[in-house]
N, C-alpha and C positions, 0 to 999 in steps of 0.2 A: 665344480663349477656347473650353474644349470644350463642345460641345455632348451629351456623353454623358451619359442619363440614365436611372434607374431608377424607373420608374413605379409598382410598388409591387412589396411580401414578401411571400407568402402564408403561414399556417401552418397545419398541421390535424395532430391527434393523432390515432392509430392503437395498439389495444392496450396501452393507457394508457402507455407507455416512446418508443413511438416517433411523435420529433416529424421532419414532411416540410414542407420549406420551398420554396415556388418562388419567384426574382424574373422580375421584369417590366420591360423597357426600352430602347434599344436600341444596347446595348455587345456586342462583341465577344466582350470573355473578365467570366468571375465569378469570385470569390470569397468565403469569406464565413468569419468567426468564430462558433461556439457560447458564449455567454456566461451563466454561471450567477453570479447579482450582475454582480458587478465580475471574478468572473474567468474568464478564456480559458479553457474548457474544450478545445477541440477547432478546428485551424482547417485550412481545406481552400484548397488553391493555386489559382490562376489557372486557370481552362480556359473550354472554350465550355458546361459545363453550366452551367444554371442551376433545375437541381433537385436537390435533398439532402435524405438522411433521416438521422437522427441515432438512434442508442437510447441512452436516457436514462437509466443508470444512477443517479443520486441524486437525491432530490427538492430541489425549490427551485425559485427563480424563475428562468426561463429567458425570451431573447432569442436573434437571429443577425441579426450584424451583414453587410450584404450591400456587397462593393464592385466596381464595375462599370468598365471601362475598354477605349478605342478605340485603335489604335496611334497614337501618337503626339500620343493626349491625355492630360489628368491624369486619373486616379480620380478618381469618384464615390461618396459611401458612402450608404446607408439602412438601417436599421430595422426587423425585425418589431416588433411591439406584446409587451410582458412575457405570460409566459403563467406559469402557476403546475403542476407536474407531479411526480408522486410517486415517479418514477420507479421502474425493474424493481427495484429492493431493497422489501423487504416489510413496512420501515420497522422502527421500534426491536423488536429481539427480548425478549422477557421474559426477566429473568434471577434468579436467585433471589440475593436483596439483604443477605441473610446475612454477616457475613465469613468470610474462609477463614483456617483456620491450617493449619501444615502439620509433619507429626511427623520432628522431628528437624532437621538443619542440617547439609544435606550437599549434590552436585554435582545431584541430582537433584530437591532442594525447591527450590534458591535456582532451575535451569529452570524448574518450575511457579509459584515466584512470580511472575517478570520476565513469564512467560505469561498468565498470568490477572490479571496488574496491567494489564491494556489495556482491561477492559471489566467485574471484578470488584473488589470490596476486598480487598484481600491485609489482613491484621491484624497475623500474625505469624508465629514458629516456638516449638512445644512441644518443650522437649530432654525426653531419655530421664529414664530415674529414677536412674540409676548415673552420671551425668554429673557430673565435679567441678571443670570450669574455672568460668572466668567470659564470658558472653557479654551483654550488655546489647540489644545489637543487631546486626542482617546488614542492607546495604544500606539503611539506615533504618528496617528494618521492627523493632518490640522482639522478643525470644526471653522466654517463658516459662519458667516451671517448674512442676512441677507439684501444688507449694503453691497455684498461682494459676491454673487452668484457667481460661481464658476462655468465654464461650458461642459460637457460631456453629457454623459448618461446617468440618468437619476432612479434608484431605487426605493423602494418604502412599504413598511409593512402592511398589510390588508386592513382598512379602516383607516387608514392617517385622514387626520382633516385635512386637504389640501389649504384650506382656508386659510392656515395660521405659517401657509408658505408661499405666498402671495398666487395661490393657484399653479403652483408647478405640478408639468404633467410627469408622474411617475408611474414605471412598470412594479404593478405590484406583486407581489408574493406571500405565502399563509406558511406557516411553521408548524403545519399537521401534517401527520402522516401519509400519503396518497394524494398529496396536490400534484398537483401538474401545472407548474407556472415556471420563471425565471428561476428559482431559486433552487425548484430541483433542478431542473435541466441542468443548471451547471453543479451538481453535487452526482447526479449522474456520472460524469464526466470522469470522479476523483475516485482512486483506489482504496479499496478498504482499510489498506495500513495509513491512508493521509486523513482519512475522515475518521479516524482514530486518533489522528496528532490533532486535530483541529479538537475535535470533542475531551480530549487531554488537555491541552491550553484551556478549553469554558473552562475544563472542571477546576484549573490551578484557578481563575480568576474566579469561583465561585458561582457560576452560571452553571446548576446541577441539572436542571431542568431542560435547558439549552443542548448543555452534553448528550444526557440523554435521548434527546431527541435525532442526535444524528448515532446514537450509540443505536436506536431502533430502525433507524434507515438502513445501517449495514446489516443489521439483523434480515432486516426483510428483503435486501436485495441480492445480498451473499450466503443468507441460511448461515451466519456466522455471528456468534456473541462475542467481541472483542471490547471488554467494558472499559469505560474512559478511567476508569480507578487504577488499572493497571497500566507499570511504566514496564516501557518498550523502549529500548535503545535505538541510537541514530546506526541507520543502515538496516536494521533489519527490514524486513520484507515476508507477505504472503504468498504461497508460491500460489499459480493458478488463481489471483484474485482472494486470496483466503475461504476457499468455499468448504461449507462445513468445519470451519476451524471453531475451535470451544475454548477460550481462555477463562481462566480463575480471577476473579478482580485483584486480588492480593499479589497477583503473578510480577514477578520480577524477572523480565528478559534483559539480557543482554545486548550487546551491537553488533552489528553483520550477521544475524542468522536469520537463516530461512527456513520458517513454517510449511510445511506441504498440506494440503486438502487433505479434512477431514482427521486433522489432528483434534487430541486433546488435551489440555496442559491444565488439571485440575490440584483440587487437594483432598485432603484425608476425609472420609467420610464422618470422624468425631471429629472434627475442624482441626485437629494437629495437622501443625505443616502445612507450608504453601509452596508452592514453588518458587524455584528462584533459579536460574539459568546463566552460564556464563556467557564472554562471545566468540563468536565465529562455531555455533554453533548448527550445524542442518541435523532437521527433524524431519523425519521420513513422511510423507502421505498416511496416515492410516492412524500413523503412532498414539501412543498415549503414556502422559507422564504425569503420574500423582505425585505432587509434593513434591521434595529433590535434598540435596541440590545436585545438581548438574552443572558439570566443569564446563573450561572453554575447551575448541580445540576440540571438539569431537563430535561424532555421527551419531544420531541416534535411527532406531530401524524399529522398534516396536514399541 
């Protein structure tokens, strides 16, 4: 029977994000998990440390589970006590609760909907006044006319005639790179793995150019290629914002895993093999994985 034991966790907050953990005991090597609820946020390998600091990017209730082990005995696990932490985001940003409409029904409203539908009420689309099909709806959203102006807030892309929408005042926005209007400010806002689902939906609807476009906004804001060709399962997640992550377009991720900074997930340099990934898989900070595949259910470290 082992006799290896961890006598206690310590924890103590530092600039309100970062939580530093020490155990106490006397095992060999440590390990430990960051847990935010129920889930794994962050886990750290075996070594002989047994001090760790975390920063704490979302608030919620936070623990770290600590497990300690001698050669050739079994793990031991303990416990810090729940702490409560608001972590480094600066909590819900104020948004104006208005809906948005958006003038006209083209490659460049249906982007700004899929965009601003992550953290605003998209309403609808206003067609022009010379318009004589029939549209009822785009992507679930209805299309007006302009018998039936709705009230809210109205967007449009840079150059629309106002003319042909009986002069409505709209906040405009440009679909280049380095603008500075409405339409970045709220793409600012959105996490690298969601401005990846949105650029994944263009690319299903055939908006490649569109895709593209927010596939070079994460490039240039996160130092990270996560290209709209590659599918990425529901739940997965960039740790740290995805900064310096490098995905393969061919890449086939899994659900629930988590990317760390400065990964790489490529393929073979004769183009055999792509990768392919199972789920509930964590990929360490650093790592790199040509090709694969790669099962669920496991740690990757280098």
């Amino acid at each position: 029977m082992s006799d290896t034991r961890i006598d206690s966790v310590h924890t103590k907050v530092s600039d309100w994000f970062q939580l530093r953990v020490i155990a106490k005991g006397n095992a060999q090597l440590y390990a430990c998990y960051l847990m935010r609820a129920h889930e794994v946020v962050q886990k750290i390998p075996y070594s002989h440390d047994a001090d760790w600091t975390f920063n704490v990017l979302q608030p919620g209730e936070y623990r770290v589970r600590v497990f300690g082990k001698n050669p050739g005995g079994d793990p031991v696990i303990s416990s810090s006590p729940t702490i409560k932490l608001n972590g480094l985001a600066s909590g819900p940003r104020q948004t104006d609760s208005s809906p948005i409409y958006f003038l006209g029904v083209n490659r460049m409203t249906v982007l700004a909907a899929l965009i601003c539908n992550r953290r605003r009420k998209v309403a609808g689309f206003i067609l022009p006044r010379n318009f004589t099909g029939t549209k009822s709806s785009v992507l679930g959203w209805p299309v007006y006319d302009l018998t039936h102006l709705p009230v809210g807030t109205t967007w449009a892309p840079k150059g629309t005639d106002s003319t042909f929408y009986e002069n409505i005042v709209a906040q405009e926005y440009n679909c280049t790179p380095g603008s500075h209007d409405v339409l970045s400010q709220e793409m600012n806002q959105i996490s690298a793995i969601d401005l990846y689902r949105i650029s994944h939906d263009l690319f299903k609807l055939g908006l490649i150019s569109e895709a593209g476009f927010i596939q070079g906004f994460i490039q240039s804001k996160y130092n990270s290629r996560v290209p709209y060709e590659a599918q990425i399962g529901t739940g997965t997640r960039l740790g740290i914002g995805g900064v310096g992550a490098v995905i393969h377009p061919k890449s086939v991720i899994g659900k629930n895993c988590v990317i760390g900074q400065q990964v790489t997930i490529g393929g073979r340099v004769n183009g055999t093999g792509f990768p392919v990934i199972g789920d509930n898989v964590f990929i360490a900070p650093g790592a790199k994985i040509l090709a694969g595949p790669i099962g669920s259910n496991v740690a990757l470290h280098r």
